[in-house]
N, C-alpha and C positions, 0 to 999 in steps of 0.2 A: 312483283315480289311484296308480300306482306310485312309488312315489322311494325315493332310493336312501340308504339308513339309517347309512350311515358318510360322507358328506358332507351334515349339516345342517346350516343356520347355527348358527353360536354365540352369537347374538343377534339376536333380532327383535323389532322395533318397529311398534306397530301403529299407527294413527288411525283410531279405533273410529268410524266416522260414520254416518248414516243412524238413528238412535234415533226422535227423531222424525217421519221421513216412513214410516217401518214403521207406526207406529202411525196418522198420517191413513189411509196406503192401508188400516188396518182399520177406519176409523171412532172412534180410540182417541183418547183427551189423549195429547199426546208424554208425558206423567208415566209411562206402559204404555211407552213404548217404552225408557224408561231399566230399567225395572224388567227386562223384558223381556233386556235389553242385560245384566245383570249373571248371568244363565244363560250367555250366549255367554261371558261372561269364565271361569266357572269350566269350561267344556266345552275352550277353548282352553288353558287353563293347563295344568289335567290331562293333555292331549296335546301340551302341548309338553315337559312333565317326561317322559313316556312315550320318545318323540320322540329326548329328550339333550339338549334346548336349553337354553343355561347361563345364556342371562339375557332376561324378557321385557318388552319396557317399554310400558304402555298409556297413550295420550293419553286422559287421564281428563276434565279440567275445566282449560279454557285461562284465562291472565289476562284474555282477551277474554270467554271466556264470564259473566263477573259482569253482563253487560251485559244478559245474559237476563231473563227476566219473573222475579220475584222467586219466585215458588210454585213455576218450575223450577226455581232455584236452592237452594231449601229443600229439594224430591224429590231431588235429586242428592248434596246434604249430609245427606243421611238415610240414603240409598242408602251412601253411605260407612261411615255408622256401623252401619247393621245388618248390612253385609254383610261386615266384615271379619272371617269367621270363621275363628279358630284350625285350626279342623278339616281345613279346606281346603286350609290349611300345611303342616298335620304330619301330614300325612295321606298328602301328595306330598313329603315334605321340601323344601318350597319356603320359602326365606327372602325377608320382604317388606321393601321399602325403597321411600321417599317422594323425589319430585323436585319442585322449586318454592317459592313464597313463600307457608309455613306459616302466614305472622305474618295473612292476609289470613283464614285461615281463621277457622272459628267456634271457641272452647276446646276445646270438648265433641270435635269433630274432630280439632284436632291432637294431644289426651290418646290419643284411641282411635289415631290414628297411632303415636303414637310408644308405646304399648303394645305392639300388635303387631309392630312392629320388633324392640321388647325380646324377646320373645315368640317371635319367629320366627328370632330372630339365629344361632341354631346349627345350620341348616338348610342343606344342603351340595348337593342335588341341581339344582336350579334357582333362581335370583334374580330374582321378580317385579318388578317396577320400578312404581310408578304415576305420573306425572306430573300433579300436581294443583295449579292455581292457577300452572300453567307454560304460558311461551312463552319461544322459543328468542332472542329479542330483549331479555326481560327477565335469562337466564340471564347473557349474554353481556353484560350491563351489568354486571350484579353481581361476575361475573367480574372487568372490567376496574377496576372500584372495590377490587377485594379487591390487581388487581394493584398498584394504585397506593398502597396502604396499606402493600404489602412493601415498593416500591422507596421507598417516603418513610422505612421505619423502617429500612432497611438503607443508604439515604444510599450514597456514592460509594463502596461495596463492590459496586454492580450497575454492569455498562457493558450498551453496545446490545445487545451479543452476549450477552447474559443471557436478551434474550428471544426466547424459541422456540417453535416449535409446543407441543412437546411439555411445555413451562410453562406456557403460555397454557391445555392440556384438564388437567393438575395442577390448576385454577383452577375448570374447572366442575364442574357440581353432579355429573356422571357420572364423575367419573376413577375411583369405584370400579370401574368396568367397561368393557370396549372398545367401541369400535363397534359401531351397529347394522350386521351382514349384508346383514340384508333388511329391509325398510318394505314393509309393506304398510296399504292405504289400503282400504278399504271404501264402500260407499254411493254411488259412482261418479262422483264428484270425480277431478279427476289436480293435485292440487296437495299442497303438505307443510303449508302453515298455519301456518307459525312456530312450527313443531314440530323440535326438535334439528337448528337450523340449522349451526352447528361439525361435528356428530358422523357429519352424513350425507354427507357430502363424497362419500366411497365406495360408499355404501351401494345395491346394486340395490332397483330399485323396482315395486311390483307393486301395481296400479289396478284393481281389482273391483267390477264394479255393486251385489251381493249389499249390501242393509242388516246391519247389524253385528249386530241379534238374529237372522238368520237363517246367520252366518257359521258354519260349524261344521267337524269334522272333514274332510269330504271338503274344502271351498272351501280349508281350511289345506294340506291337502296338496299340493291344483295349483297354489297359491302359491310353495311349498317345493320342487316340482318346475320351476315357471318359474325358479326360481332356480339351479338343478344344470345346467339348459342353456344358462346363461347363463355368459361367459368374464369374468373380472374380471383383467385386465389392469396398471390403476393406472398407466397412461400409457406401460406397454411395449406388443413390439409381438406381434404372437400368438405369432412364431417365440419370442421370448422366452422367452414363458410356457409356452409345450408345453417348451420344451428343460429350462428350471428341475423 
């Protein structure tokens, strides 16, 4: 698939899904299809650094997924810790940064996070994102807790007109970086899952049957191309956008 190398997004957001039914339709414990799943993640990183793409964020492990069978939750929290290698980093100059409610995780996990952050903080080419122990309904509460924390300690120095959009994503966990471009969805679902509900307002969206271990180069590309023929408008009208 051709696309065209000076208009890539600047940020893609994936929802790595299908882990476990890759692995029934092999006969495998879903446990293989996670493992499996973290080959796809470093195949994808690497070519989105390649690519140009400045920030990638992957729906790792939802607040909902704790609800899983406890032995997947273990593989997954394992899966984090052995997979978080340097190499993979600094190899791509990719700097890694953490999204969600740390406090849920295990020690030994949030050490090895926030390790790697350290670790990875001078890393200029790409910014991996993971969102772990995230949902976009939990973000956006914590948000409005933090907002309500300002306006109580700033007292009658805030009016109405104080709060705006652009205060409100000040507030969540992503204002280091903009919007996701593109979302793409894997495993052939067409929904976003309480995944960065605020951040996708804009964001074109792209729904693929392919299971997430078998997602790879070629599937990222026709993703990335459905995206170039696509007109992003933002509530103008086309004359608009072709004239601008």
């Amino acid at each position: 698939m051709d696309i065209d190398t000076n208009h890539i997004p600047t940020h893609i957001a994936i929802i790595m899904d299908g882990n476990g039914r890759w692995a029934k339709a092999k006969g495998l414990p879903r446990t293989a299809g996670h493992v499996q799943g973290v080959e796809a993640v470093k195949t994808i990183t690497e070519e989105c650094t390649r690519l140009g793409v400045k920030y990638l964020t992957l729906y790792t492990f939802s607040t909902e997924n704790w609800s899983r069978p406890e032995d997947e939750v273990n593989t997954l929290m394992g899966l984090v810790l052995t997979n978080l290698e340097t190499e993979l980093f600094q190899k791509n100059d990719v700097r890694f940064r953490v999204i969600g409610d740390r406090q849920r995780l295990p020690k030994d996990v949030q050490e090895k996070l926030s390790e790697t952050e350290s670790r990875t903080a001078g890393n200029k080419k790409m910014t991996m994102v993971v969102a772990l122990s995230y949902s976009g309904r939990w973000e956006i509460t914590q948000a409005m807790r933090d907002l309500y924390k300002e306006i109580m300690s700033k007292g009658k120095t805030m009016t109405e007109d104080s709060i705006t959009e652009e205060w409100v994503s000040q507030h969540m966990q992503t204002a280091f970086m903009p919007d996701p471009d593109l979302l793409i969805r894997t495993g052939g679902e067409q929904r976003i899952s309480n995944y960065l509900l605020w951040q996708l307002a804009y964001s074109e969206l792209y729904f693929c049957g392919t299971f997430w271990p078998d997602f790879g180069v070629e599937e990222l590309h026709t993703a990335i191309a459905s995206y170039q023929n696509r007109e992003r408008r933002y509530g103008k009208t086309s004359e608009q956008v072709q004239t601008a």
